[in-house]
C-alpha positions in Angstrom: 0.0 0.0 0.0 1.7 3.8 -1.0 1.8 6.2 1.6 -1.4 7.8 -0.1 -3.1 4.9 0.0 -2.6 4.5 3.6 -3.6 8.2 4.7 -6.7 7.8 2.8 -7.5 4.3 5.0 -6.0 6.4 8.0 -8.8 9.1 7.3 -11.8 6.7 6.6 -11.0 4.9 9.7 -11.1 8.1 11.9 -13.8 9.2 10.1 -15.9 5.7 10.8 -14.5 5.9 14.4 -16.2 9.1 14.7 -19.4 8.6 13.3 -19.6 5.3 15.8 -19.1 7.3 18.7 -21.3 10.0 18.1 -24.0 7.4 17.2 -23.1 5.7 20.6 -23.7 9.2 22.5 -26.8 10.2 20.9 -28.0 6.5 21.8 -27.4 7.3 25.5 -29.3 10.6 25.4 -32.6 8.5 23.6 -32.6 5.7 25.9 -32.1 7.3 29.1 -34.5 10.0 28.1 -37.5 7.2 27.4 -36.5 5.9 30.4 -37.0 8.8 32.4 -40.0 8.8 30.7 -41.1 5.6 32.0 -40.0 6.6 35.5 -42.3 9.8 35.6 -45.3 8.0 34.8 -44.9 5.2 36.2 -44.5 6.5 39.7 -46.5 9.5 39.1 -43.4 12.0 39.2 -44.6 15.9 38.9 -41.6 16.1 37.0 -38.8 14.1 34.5 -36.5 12.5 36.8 -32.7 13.4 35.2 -31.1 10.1 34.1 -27.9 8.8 32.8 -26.2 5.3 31.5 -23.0 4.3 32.1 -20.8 2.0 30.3 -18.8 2.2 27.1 -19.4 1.4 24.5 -23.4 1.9 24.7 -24.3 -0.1 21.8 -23.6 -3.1 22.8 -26.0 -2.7 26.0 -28.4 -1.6 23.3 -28.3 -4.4 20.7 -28.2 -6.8 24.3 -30.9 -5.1 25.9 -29.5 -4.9 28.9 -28.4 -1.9 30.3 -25.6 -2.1 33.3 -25.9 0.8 35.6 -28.6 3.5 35.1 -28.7 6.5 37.8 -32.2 8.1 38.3 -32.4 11.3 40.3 -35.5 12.3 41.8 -36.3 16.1 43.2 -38.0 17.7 45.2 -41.2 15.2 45.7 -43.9 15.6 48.7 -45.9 13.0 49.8 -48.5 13.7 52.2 -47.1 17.1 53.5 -43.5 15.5 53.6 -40.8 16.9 50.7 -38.3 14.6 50.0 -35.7 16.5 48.8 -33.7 14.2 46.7 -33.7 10.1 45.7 -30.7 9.0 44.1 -31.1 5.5 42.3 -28.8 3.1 41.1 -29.9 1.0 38.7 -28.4 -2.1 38.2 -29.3 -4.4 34.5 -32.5 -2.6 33.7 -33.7 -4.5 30.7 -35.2 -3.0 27.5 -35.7 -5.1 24.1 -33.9 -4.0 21.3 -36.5 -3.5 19.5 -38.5 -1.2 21.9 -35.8 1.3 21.6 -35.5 1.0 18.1 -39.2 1.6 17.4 -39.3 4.7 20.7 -41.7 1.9 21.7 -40.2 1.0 25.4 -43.4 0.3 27.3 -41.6 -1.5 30.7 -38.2 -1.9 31.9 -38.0 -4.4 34.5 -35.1 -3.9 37.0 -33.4 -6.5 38.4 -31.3 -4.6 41.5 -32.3 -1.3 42.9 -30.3 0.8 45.4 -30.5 4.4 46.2 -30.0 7.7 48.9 -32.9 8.8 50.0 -32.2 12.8 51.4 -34.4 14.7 53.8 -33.5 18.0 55.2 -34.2 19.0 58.6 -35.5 22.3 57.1 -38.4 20.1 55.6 -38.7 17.6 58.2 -39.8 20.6 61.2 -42.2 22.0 58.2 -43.6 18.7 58.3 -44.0 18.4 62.6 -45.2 22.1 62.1 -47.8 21.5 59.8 -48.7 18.9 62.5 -49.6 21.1 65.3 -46.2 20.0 67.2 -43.3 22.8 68.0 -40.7 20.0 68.4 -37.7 20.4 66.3 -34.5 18.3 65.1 -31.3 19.1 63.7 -27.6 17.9 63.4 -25.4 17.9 66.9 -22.6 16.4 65.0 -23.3 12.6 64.0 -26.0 12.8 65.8 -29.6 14.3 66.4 -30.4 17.1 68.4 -34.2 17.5 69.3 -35.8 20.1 71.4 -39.2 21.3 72.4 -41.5 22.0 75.5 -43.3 19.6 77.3 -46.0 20.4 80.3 -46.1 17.9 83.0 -48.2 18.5 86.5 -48.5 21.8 85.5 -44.8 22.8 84.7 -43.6 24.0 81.7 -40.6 22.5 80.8 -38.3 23.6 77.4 -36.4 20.8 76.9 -33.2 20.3 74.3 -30.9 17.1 73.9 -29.8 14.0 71.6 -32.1 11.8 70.3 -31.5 8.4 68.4 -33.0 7.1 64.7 -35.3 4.4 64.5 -35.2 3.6 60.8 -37.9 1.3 59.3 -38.8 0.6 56.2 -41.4 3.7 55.7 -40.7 5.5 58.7 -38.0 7.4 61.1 -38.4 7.7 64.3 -36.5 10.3 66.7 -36.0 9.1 70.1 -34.8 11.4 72.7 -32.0 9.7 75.1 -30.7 12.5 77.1 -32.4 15.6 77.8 -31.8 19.1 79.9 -34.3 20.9 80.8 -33.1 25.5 79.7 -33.2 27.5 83.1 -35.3 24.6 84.9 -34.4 21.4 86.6 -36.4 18.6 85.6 -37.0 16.2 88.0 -35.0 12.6 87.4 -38.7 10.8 87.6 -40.1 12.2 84.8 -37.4 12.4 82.3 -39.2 8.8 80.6 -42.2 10.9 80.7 -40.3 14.0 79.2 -38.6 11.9 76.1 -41.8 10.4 75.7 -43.7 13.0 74.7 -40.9 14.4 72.6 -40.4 11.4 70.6 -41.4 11.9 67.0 -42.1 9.6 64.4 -42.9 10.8 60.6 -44.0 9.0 57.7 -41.9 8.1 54.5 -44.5 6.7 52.2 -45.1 6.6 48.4 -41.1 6.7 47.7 -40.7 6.4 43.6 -39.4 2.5 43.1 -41.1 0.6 45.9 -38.3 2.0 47.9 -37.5 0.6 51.7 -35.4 2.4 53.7 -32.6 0.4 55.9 -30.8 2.7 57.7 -29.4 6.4 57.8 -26.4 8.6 58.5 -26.9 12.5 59.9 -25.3 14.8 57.7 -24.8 18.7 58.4 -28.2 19.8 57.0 -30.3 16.3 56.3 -30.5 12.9 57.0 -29.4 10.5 54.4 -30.7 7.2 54.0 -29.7 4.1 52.3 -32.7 2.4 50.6 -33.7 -0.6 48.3 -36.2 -1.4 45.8 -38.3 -4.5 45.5 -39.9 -5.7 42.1 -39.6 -2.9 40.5 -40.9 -2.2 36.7 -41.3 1.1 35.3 -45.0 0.6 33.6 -46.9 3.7 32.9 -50.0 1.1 32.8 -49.6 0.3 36.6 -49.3 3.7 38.2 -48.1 3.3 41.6 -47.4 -0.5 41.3 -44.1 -0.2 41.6 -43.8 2.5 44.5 -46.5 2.0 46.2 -47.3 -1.1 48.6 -50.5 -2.1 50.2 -49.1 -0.7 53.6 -49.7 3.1 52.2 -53.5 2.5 52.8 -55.2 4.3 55.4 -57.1 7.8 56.1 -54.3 9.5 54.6 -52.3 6.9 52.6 -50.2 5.7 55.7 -50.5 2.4 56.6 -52.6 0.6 59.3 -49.0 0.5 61.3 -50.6 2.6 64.2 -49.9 6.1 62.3 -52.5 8.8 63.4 -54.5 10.1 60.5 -52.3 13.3 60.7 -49.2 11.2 60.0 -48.0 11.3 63.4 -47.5 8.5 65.4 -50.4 7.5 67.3 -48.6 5.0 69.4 -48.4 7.7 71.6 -51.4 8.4 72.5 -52.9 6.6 76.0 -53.7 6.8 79.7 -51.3 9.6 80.0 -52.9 12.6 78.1 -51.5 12.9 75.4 -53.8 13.9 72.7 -54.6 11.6 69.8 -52.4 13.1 67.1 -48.8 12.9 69.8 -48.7 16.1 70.6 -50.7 18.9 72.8 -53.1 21.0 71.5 -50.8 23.7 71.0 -47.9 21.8 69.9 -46.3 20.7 72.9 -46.7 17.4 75.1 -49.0 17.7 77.9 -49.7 14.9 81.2 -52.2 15.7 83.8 -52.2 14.3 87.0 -53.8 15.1 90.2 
């Protein structure tokens, strides 16, 4: 071959090399934006979720129909007076026939591993209790949670700050307080069980996008993060809330029958010693009579 002839072979080659990759990027931007598609109606998003694909080159996942790692980010999403402020999703082999993407058909994707970071800020968490009739309020005291509030036992009105632990479950966190101090009063040692227990908060998760259960969480400087995984998950715009919604969402106000109030505070808390049916006072703080 002359030198010519091998320029010219040079050029057709970087030229074919080119046009692959460009057709492998603009690939990416099609598929991930049905899929987001998919993920908006499918779990009733206000918005398009933003998502990328990894993995080069992207072809191949395409002609396989298997795609390796997708990442779905959620914003901004309330859910019965709670805003989540963002769920990040990794995506493991969602699956997606040829075909459908060929076509800008793609009516499921089935998902066969699911983990994501589910982020709440304090800021929105104390709207929440405030929405709730309840003045309590928690924030970061390092790595862990601070919680204070007023409480009224016997008659005395006690503003109370301290730590408090996280009770994850799978649709729910619950702040516990386990050391309190009472600000210019001394609260007697017998009723500091009374005291945390009428500052102890639980609020509802529900209706997180991808049948989402949260497992546990770590305190960051302005939210709590938690880690979170998704069960039987397939983006289906036919079944709207099939995939992120389970039957333990049903109740008065879409909470489940778990023993939350119809306000979405825990009623668990509520009994023989006052405290009203919602958790919390009448006007916001924790109240036990006696005589």
């Amino acid at each position: 071959m002359t030198g010519r002839g091998a320029r010219i072979t040079a050029v057709v080659v970087v030229v074919l090399l080119g046009l692959l990759v460009a057709v492998d990027r603009i690939t990416v931007r099609v598929v991930a934006s049905q899929i987001a598609t998919r993920a908006q109606r499918s779990e009733g998003l206000p918005s398009r979720p933003g998502v990328s694909i990894g993995g080069f080159p992207f072809l191949t996942q395409v002609v396989a129909g298997d795609y390796r790692h997708v990442q779905v980010d959620v914003r901004g999403r309330s859910e019965q007076g709670l805003r989540v402020d963002r769920v990040h999703a990794d995506v493991t082999d969602a699956r997606i026939p040829l075909a459908d993407v060929v076509h800008g058909q793609v009516r499921q994707v089935p998902v066969d591993h699911l983990t994501a970071r589910v982020e709440l800020t304090f800021a929105d968490i104390n709207a929440y209790l405030r929405g709730h009739g309840t003045e309590i309020t928690v924030g970061a005291a390092g790595q862990a949670i601070r919680v204070a509030g007023s409480v009224t036992i016997l008659g005395g009105v006690y503003p109370l700050t301290g730590t408090a632990s996280i009770g994850v479950q799978p649709d729910a966190v619950t702040f516990t307080p386990q050391e309190l101090t009472a600000a210019g009063t001394t609260l007697p040692p017998a009723l500091q069980a009374t005291a945390a227990q009428l500052l102890t908060v639980r609020v509802p998760i529900a209706g997180l996008p991808f049948n989402l259960r949260l497992s546990s969480a770590t305190v960051g400087t302005d939210r709590i993060i938690f880690e979170a995984l998704g069960e039987n998950v397939v983006l289906d715009p036919n079944s709207v809330g099939v995939s992120g919604a389970g039957a333990d969402r049903a109740g008065a106000d879409g909470v489940g029958a778990d023993g939350v109030g119809a306000d979405g505070v825990g009623a668990d808390r509520a009994g023989a010693d006052g405290v009203g049916a919602d958790g919390v006072g009448a006007a916001g703080t924790g109240t036990i009579s006696g005589s």
